[in-house]
N, CA and C atoms as a LAMMPS dump frame, in Angstrom:
ITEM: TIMESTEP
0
ITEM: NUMBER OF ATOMS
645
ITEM: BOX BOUNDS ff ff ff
-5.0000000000000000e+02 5.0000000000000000e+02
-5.0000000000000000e+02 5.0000000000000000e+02
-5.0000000000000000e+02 5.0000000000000000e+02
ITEM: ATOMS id mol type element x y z
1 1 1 N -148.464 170.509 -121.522
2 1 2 C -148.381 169.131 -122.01
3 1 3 C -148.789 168.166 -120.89
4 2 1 N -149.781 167.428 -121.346
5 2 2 C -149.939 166.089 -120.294
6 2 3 C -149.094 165.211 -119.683
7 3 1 N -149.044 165.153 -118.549
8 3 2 C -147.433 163.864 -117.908
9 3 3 C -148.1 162.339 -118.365
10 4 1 N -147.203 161.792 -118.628
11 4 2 C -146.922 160.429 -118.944
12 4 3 C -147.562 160.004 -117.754
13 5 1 N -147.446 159.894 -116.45
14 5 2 C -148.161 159.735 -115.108
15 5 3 C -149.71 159.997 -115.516
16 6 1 N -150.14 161.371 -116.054
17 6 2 C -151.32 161.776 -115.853
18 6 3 C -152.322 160.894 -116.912
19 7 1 N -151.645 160.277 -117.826
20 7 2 C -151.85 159.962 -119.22
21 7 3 C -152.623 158.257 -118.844
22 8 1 N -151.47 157.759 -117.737
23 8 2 C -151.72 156.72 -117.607
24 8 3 C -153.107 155.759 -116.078
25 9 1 N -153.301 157.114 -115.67
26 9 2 C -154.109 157.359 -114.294
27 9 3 C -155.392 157.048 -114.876
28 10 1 N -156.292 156.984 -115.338
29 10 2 C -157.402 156.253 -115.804
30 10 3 C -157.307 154.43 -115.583
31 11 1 N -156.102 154.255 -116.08
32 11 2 C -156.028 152.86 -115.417
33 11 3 C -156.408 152.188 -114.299
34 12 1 N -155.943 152.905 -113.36
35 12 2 C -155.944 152.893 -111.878
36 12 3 C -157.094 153.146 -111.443
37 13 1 N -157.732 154.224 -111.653
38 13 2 C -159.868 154.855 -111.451
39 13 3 C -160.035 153.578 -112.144
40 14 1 N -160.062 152.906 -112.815
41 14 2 C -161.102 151.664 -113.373
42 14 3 C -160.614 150.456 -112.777
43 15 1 N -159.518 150.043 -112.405
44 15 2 C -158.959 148.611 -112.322
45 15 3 C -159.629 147.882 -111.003
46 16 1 N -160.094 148.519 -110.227
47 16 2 C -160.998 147.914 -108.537
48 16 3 C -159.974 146.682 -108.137
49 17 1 N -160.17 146.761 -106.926
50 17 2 C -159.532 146.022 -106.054
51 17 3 C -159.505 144.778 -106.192
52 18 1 N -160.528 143.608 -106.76
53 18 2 C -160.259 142.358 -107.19
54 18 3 C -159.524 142.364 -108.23
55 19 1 N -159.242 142.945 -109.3
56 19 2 C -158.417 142.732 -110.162
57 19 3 C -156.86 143.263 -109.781
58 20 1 N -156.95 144.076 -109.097
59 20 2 C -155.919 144.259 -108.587
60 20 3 C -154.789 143.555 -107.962
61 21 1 N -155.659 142.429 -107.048
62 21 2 C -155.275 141.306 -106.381
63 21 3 C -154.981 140.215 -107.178
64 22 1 N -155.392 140.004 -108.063
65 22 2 C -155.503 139.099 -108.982
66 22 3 C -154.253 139.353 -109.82
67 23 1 N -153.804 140.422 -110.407
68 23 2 C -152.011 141.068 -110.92
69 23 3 C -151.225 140.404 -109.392
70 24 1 N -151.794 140.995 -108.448
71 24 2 C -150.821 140.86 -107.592
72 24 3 C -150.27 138.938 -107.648
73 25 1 N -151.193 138.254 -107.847
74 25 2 C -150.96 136.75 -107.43
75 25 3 C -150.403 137.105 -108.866
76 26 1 N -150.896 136.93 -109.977
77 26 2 C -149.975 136.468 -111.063
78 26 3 C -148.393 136.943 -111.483
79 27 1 N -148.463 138.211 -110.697
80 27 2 C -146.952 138.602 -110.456
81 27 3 C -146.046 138.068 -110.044
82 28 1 N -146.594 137.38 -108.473
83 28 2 C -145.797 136.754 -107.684
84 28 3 C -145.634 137.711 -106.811
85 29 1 N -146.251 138.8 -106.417
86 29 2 C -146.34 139.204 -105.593
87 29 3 C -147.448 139.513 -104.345
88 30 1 N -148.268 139.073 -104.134
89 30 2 C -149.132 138.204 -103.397
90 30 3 C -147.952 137.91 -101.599
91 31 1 N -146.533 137.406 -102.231
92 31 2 C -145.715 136.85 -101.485
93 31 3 C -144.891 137.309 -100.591
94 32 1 N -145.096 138.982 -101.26
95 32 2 C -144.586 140.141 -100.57
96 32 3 C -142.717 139.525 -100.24
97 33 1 N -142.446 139.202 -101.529
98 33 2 C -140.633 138.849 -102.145
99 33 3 C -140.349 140.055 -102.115
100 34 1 N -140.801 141.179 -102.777
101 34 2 C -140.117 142.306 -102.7
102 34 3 C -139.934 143.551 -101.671
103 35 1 N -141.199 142.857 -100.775
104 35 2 C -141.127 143.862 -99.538
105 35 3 C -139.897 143.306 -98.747
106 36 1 N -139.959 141.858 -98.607
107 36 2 C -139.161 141.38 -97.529
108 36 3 C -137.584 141.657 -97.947
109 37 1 N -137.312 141.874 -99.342
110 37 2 C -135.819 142.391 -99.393
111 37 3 C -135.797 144.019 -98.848
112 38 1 N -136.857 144.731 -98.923
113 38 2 C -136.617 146.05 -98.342
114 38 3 C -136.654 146.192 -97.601
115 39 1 N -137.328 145.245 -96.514
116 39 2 C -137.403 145.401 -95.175
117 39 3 C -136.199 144.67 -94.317
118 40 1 N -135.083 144.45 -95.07
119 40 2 C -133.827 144.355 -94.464
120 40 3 C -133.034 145.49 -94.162
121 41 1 N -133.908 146.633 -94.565
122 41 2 C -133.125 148.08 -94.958
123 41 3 C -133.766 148.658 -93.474
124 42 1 N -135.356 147.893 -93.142
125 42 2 C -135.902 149.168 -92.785
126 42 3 C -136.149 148.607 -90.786
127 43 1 N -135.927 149.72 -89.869
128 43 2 C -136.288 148.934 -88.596
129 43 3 C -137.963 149.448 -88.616
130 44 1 N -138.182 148.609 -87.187
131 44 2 C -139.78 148.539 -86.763
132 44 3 C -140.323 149.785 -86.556
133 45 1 N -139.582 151.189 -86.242
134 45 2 C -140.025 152.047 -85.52
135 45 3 C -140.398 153.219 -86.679
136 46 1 N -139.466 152.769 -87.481
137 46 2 C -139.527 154.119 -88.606
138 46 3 C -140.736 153.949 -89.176
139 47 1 N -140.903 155.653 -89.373
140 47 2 C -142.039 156.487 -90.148
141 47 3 C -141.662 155.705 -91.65
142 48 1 N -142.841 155.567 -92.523
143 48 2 C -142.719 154.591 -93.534
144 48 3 C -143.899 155.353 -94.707
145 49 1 N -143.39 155.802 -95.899
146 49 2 C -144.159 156.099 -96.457
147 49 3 C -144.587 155.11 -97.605
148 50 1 N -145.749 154.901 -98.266
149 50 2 C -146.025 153.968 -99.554
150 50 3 C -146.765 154.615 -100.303
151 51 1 N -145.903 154.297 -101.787
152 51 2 C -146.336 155.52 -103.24
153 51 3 C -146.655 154.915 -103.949
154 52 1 N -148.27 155.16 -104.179
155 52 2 C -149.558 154.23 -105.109
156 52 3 C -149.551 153.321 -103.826
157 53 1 N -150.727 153.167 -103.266
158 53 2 C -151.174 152.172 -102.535
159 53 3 C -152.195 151.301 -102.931
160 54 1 N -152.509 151.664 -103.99
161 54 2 C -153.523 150.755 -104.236
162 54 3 C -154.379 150.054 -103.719
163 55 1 N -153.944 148.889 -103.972
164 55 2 C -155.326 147.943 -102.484
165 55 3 C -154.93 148.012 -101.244
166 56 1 N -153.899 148.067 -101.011
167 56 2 C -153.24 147.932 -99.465
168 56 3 C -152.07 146.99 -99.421
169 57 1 N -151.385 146.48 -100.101
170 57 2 C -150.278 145.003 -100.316
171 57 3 C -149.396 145.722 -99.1
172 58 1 N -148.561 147.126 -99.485
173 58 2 C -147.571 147.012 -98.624
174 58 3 C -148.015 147.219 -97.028
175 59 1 N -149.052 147.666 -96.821
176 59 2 C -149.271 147.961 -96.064
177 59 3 C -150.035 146.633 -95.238
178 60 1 N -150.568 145.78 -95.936
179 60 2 C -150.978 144.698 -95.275
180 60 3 C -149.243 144.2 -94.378
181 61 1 N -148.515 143.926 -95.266
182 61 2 C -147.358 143.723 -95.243
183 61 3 C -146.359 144.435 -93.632
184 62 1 N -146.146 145.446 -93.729
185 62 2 C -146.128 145.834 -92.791
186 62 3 C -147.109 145.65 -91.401
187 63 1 N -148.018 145.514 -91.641
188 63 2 C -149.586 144.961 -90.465
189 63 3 C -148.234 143.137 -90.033
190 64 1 N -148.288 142.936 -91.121
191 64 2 C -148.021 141.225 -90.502
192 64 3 C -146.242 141.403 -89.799
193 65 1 N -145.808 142.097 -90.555
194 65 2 C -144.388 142.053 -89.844
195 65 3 C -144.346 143.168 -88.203
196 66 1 N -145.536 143.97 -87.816
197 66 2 C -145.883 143.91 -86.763
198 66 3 C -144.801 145.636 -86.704
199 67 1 N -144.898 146.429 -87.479
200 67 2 C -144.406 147.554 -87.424
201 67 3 C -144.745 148.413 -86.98
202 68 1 N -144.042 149.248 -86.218
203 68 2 C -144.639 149.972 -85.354
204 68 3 C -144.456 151.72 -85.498
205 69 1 N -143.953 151.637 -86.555
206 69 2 C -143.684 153.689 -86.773
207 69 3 C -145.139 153.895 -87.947
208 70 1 N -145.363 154.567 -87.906
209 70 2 C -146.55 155.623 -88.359
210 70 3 C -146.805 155.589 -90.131
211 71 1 N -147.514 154.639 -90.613
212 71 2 C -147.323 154.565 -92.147
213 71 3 C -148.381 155.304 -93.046
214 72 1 N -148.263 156.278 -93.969
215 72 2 C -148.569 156.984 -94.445
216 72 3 C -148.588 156.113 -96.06
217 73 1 N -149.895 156.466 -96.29
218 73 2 C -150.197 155.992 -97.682
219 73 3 C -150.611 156.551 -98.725
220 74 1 N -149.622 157.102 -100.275
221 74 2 C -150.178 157.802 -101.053
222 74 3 C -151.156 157.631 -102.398
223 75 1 N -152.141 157.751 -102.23
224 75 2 C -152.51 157.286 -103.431
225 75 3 C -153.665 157.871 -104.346
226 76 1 N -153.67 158.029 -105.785
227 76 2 C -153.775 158.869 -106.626
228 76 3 C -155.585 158.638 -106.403
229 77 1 N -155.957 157.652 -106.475
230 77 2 C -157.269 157.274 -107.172
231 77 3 C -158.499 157.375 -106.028
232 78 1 N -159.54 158.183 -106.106
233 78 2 C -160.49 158.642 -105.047
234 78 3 C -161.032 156.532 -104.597
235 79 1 N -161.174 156.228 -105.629
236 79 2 C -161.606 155.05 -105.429
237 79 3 C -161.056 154.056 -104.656
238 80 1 N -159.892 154.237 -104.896
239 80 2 C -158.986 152.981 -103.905
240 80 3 C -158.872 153.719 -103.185
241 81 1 N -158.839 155.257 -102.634
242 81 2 C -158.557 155.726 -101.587
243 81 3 C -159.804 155.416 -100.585
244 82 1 N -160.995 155.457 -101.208
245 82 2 C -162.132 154.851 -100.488
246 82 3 C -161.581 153.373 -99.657
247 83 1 N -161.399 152.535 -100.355
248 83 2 C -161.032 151.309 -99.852
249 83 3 C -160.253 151.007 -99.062
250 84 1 N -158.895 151.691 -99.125
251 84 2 C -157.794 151.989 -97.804
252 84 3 C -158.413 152.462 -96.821
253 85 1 N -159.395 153.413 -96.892
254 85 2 C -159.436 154.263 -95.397
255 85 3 C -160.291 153.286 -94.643
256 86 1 N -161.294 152.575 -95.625
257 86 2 C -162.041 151.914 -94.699
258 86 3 C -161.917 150.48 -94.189
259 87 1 N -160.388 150.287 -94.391
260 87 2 C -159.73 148.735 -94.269
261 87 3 C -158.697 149.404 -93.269
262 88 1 N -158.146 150.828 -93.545
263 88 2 C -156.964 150.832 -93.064
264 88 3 C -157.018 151.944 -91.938
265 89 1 N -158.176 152.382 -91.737
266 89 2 C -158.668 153.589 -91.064
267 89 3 C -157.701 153.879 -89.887
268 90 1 N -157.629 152.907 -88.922
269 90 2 C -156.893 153.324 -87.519
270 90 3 C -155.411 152.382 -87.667
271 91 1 N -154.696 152.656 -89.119
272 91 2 C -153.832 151.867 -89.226
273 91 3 C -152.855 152.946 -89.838
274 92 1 N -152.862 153.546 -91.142
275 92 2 C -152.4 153.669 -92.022
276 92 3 C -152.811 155.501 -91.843
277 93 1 N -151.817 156.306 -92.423
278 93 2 C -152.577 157.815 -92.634
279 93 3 C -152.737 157.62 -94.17
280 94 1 N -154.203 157.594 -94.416
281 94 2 C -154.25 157.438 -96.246
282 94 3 C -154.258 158.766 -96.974
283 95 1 N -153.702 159.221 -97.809
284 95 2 C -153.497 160.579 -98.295
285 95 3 C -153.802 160.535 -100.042
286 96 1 N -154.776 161.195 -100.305
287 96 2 C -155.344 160.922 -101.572
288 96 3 C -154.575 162.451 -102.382
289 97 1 N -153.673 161.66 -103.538
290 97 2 C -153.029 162.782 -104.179
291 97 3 C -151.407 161.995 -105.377
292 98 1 N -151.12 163.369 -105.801
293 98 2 C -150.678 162.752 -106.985
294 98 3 C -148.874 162.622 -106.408
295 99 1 N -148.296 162.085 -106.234
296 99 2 C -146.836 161.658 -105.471
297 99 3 C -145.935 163.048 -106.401
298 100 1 N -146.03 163.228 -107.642
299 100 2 C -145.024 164.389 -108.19
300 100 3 C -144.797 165.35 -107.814
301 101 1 N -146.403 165.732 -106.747
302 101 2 C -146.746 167.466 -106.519
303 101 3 C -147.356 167.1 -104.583
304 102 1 N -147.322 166.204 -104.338
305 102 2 C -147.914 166.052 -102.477
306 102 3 C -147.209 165.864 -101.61
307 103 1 N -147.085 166.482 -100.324
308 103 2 C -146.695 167.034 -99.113
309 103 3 C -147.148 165.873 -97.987
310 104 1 N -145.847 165.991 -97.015
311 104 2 C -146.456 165.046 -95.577
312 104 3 C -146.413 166.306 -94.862
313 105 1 N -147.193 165.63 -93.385
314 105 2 C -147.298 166.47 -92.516
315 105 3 C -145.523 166.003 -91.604
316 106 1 N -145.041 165.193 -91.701
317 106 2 C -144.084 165.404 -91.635
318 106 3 C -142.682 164.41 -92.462
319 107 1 N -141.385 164.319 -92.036
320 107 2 C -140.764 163.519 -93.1
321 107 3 C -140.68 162.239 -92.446
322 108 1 N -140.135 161.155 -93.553
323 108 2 C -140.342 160.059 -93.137
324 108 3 C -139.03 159.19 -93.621
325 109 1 N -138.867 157.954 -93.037
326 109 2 C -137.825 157.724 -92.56
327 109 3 C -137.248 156.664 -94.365
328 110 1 N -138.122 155.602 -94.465
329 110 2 C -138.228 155.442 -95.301
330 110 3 C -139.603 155.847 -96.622
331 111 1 N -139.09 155.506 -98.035
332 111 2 C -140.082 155.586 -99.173
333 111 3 C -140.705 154.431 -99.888
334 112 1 N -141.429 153.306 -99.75
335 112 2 C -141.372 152.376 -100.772
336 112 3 C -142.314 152.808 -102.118
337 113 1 N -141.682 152.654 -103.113
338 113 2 C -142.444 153.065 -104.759
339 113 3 C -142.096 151.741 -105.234
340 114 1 N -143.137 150.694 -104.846
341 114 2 C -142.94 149.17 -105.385
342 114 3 C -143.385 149.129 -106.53
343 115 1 N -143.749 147.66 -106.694
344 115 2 C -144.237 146.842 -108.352
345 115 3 C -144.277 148.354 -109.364
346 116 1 N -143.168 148.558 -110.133
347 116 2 C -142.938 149.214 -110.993
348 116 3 C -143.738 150.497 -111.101
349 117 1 N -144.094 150.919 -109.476
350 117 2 C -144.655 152.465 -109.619
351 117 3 C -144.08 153.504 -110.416
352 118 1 N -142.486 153.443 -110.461
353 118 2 C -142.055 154.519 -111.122
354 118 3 C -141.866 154.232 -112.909
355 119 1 N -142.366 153.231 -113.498
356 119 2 C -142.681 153.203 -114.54
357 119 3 C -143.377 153.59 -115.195
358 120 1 N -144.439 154.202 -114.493
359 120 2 C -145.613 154.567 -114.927
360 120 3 C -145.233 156.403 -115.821
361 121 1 N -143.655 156.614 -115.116
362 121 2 C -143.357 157.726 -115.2
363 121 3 C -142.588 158.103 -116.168
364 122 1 N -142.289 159.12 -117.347
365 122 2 C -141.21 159.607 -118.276
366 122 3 C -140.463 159.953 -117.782
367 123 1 N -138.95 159.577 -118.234
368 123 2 C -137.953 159.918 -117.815
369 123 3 C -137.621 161.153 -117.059
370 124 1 N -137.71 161.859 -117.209
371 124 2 C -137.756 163.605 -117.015
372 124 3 C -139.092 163.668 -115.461
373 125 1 N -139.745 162.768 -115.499
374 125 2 C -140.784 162.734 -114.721
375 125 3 C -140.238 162.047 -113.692
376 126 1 N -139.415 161.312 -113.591
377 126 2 C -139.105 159.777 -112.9
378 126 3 C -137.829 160.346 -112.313
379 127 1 N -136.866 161.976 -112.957
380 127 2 C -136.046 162.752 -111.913
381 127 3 C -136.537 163.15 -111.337
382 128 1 N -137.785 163.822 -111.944
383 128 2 C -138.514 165.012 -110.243
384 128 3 C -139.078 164.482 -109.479
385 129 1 N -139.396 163.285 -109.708
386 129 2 C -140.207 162.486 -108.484
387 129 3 C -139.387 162.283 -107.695
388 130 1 N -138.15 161.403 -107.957
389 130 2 C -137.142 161.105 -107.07
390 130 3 C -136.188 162.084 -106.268
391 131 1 N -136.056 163.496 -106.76
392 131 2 C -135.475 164.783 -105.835
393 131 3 C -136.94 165.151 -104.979
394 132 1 N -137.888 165.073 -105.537
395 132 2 C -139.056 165.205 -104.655
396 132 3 C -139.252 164.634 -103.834
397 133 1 N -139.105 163.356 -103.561
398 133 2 C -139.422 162.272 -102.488
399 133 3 C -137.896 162.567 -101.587
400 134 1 N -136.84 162.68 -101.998
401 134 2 C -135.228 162.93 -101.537
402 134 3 C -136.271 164.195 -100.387
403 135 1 N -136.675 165.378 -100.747
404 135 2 C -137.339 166.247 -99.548
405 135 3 C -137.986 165.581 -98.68
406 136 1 N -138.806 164.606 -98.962
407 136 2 C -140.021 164.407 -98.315
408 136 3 C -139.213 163.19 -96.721
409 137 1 N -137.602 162.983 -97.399
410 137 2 C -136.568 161.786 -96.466
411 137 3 C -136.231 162.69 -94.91
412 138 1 N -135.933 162.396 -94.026
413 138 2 C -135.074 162.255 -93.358
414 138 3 C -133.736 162.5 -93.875
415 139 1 N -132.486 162.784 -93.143
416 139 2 C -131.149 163.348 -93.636
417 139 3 C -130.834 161.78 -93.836
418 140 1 N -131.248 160.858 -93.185
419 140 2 C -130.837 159.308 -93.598
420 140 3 C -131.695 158.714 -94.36
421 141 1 N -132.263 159.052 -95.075
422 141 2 C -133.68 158.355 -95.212
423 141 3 C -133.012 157.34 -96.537
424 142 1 N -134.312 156.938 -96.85
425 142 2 C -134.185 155.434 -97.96
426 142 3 C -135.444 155.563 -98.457
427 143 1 N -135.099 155.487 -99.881
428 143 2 C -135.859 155.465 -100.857
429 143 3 C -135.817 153.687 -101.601
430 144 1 N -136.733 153.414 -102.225
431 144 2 C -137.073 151.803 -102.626
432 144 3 C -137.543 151.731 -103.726
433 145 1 N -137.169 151.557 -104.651
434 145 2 C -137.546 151.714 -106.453
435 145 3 C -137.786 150.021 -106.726
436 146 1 N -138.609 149.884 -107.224
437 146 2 C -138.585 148.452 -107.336
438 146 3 C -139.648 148.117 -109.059
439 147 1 N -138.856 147.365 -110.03
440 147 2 C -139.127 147.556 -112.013
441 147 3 C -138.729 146.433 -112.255
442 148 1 N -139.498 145.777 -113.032
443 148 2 C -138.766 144.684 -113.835
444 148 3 C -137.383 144.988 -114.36
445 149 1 N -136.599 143.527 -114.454
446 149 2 C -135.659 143.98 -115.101
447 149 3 C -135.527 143.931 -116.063
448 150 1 N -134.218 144.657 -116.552
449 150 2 C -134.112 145.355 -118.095
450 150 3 C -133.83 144.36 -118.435
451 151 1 N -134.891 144.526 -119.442
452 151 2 C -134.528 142.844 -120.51
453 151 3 C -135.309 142.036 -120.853
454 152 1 N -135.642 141.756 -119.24
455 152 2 C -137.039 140.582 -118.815
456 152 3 C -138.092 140.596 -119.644
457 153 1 N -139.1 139.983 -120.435
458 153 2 C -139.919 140.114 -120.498
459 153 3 C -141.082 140.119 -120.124
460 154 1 N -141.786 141.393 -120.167
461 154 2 C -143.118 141.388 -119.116
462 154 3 C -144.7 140.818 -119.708
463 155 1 N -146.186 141.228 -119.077
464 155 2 C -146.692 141.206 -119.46
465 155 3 C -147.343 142.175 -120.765
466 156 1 N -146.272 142.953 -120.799
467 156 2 C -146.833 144.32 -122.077
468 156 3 C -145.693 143.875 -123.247
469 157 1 N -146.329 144.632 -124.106
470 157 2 C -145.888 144.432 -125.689
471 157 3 C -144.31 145.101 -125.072
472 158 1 N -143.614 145.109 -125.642
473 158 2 C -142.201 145.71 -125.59
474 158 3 C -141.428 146.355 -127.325
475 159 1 N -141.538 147.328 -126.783
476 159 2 C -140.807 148.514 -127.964
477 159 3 C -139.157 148.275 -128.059
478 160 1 N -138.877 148.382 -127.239
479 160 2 C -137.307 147.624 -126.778
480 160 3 C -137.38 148.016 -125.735
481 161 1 N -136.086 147.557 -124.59
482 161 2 C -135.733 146.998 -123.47
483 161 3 C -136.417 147.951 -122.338
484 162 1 N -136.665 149.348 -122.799
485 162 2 C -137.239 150.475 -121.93
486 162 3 C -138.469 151.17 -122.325
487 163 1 N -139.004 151.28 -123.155
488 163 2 C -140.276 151.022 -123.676
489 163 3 C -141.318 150.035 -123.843
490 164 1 N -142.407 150.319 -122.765
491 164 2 C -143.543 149.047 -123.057
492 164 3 C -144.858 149.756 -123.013
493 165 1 N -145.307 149.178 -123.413
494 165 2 C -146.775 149.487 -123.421
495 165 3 C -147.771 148.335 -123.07
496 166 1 N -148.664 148.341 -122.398
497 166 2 C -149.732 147.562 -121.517
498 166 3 C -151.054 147.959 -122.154
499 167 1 N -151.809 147.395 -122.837
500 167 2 C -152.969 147.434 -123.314
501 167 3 C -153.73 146.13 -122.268
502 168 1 N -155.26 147.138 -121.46
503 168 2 C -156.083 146.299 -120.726
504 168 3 C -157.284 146.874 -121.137
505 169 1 N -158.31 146.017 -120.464
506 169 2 C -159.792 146.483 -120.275
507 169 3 C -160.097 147.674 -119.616
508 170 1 N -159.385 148.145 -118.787
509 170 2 C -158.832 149.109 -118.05
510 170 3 C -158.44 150.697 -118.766
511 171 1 N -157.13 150.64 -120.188
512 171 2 C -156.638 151.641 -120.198
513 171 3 C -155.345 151.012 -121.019
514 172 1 N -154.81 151.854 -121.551
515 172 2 C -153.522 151.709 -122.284
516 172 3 C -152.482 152.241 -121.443
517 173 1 N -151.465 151.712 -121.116
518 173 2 C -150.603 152.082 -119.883
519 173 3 C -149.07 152.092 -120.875
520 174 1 N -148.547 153.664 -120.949
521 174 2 C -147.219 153.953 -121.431
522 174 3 C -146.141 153.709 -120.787
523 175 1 N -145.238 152.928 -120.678
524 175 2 C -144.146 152.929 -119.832
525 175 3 C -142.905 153.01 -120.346
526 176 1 N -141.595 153.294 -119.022
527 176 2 C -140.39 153.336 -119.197
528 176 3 C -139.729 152.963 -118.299
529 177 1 N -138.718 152.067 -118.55
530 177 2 C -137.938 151.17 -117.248
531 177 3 C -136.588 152.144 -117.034
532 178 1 N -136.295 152.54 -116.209
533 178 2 C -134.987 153.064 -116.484
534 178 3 C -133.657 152.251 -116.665
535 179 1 N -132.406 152.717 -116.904
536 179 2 C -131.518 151.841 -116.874
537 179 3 C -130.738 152.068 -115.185
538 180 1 N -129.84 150.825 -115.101
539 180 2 C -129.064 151.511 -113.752
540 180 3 C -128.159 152.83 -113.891
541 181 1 N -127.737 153.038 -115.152
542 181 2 C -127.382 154.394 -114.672
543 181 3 C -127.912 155.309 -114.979
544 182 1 N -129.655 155.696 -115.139
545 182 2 C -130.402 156.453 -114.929
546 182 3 C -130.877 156.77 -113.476
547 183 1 N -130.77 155.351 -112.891
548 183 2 C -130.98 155.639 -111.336
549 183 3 C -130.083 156.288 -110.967
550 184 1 N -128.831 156.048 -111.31
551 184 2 C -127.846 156.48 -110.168
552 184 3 C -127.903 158.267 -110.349
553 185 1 N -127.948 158.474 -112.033
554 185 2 C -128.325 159.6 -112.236
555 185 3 C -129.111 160.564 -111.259
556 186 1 N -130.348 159.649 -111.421
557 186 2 C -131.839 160.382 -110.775
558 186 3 C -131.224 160.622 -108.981
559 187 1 N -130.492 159.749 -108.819
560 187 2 C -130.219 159.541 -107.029
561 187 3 C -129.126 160.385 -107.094
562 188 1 N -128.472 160.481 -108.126
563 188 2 C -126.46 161.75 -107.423
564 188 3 C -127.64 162.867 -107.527
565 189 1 N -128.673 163.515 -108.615
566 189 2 C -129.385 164.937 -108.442
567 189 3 C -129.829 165.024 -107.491
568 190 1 N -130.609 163.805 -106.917
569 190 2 C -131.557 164.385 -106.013
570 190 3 C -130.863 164.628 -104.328
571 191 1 N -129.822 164.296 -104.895
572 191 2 C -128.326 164.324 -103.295
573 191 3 C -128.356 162.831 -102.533
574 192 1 N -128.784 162.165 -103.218
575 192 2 C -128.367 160.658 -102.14
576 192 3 C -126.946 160.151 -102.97
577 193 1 N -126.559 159.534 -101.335
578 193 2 C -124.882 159.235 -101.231
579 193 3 C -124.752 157.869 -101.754
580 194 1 N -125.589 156.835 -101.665
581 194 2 C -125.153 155.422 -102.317
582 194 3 C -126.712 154.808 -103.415
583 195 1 N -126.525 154.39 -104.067
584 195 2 C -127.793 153.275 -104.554
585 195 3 C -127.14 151.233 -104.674
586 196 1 N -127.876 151.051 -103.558
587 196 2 C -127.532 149.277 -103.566
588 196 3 C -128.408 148.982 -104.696
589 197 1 N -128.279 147.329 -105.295
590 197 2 C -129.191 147.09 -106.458
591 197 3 C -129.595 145.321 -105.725
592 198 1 N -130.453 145.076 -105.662
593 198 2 C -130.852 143.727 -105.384
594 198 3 C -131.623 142.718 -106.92
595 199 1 N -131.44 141.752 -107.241
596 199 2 C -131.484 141.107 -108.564
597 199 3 C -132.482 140.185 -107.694
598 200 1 N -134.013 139.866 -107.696
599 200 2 C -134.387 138.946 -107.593
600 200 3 C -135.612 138.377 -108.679
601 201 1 N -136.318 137.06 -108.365
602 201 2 C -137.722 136.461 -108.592
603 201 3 C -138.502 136.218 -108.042
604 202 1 N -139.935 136.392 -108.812
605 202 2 C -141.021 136.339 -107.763
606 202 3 C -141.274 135.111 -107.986
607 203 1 N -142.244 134.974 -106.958
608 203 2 C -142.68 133.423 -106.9
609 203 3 C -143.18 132.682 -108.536
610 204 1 N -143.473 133.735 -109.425
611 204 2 C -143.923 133.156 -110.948
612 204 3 C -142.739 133.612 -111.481
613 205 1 N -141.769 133.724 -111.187
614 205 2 C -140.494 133.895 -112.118
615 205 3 C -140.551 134.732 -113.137
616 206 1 N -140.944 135.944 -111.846
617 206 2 C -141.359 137.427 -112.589
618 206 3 C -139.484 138.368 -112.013
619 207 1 N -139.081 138.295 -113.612
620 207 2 C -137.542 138.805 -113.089
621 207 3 C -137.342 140.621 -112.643
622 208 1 N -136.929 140.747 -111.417
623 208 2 C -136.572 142.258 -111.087
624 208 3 C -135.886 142.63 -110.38
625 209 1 N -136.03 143.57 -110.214
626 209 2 C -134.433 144.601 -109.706
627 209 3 C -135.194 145.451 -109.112
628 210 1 N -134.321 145.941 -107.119
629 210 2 C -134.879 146.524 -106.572
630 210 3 C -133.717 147.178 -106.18
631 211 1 N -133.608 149.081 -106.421
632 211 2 C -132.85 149.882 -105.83
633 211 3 C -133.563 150.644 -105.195
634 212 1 N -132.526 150.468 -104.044
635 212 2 C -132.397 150.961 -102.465
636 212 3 C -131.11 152.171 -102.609
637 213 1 N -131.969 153.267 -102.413
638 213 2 C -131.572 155.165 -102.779
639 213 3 C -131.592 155.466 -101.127
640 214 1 N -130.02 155.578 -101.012
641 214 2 C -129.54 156.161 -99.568
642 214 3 C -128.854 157.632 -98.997
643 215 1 N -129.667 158.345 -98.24
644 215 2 C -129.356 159.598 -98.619
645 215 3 C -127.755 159.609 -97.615
């Protein structure tokens, strides 16, 4: 059977980097609101991984806050992986591959899976990712889930509160928001000891919720 992930990856091969940027400003994330609440979690030195990198946001991000541990970037699409390496070449380790089933060369301290990466995922998909990435931690490590919140209304049609669907020029994009106690779920399996929840808005009064998974 096809993953909900795999289903929705055509999106991503077509969407190119100006449009990309262009979600990012209308999000409100452009403003990097949601990095700067995670990066209260995270110091300068730590190994830092980022899941879907897309154009480069978090990683620009990290460049400006002047970080200094070793950032590793995962990302699915040969195309944007083109674009990272050659923006991010002596910056970033860019690693072209699918986050459910890919390996570091070593572990890392923190995880960020921002702007609703793990939505992209079915439930059942969105546990193994998260015991998967739990390996890929440090015995302290921190994981960073970051989804609209439940409720909010987004830019996709909405089935109810955890079901949406995104129709673009791009691709039809299936999604699922989890609830908070699916996280906590996904985080007691995968063996982490606490999940904090942060409630914020983006600069367009794009409403979300960012859990911070502590092993």
């Amino acid at each position: 059977m096809t993953r909900t992930n795999e289903k929705n990856f055509p999106f991503y091969k077509k969407i190119g980097v100006p449009t990309f940027e262009n979600l990012a400003q209308q999000g409100g994330f452009d403003t990097y609101v949601d990095l700067q609440n995670a990066y209260r979690y995270i110091q300068s030195g730590e190994i830092v991984l980022e899941i879907g990198a897309g154009y480069g946001r978090c990683i620009d991000f990290l460049i400006h806050k002047g970080h200094k541990g070793t950032i590793y970037a995962i990302e699915q699409s040969a195309e944007l992986c083109e674009h990272l390496r050659e923006k991010y070449k002596d910056i970033a380790v860019i690693i072209e591959g699918d986050i459910y089933q890919s390996y570091l060369p070593e572990r890392v301290d923190s995880a960020l899976w921002m702007w609703s990466g793990i939505i992209d995922f079915a439930p059942d998909e969105q546990a193994h990712t998260i015991k998967h990435l739990a390996d890929l931690l440090k015995e302290k490590g921190k994981l960073f889930i970051d989804i609209p919140r439940l409720g909010a209304q987004t830019i996709a049609i909405h089935q109810d509160n955890q079901h949406i669907t995104m129709k673009t020029d791009f691709g039809v994009m299936e999604c699922y928001i989890p609830t908070t106690v699916e996280v906590q779920s996904y985080a007691h399996a995968a063996g982490f000891n606490r999940v904090d929840e942060i409630n914020y808005e983006t600069s367009t009064a794009k409403k979300r919720t960012m859990y911070i998974l502590l092993k």
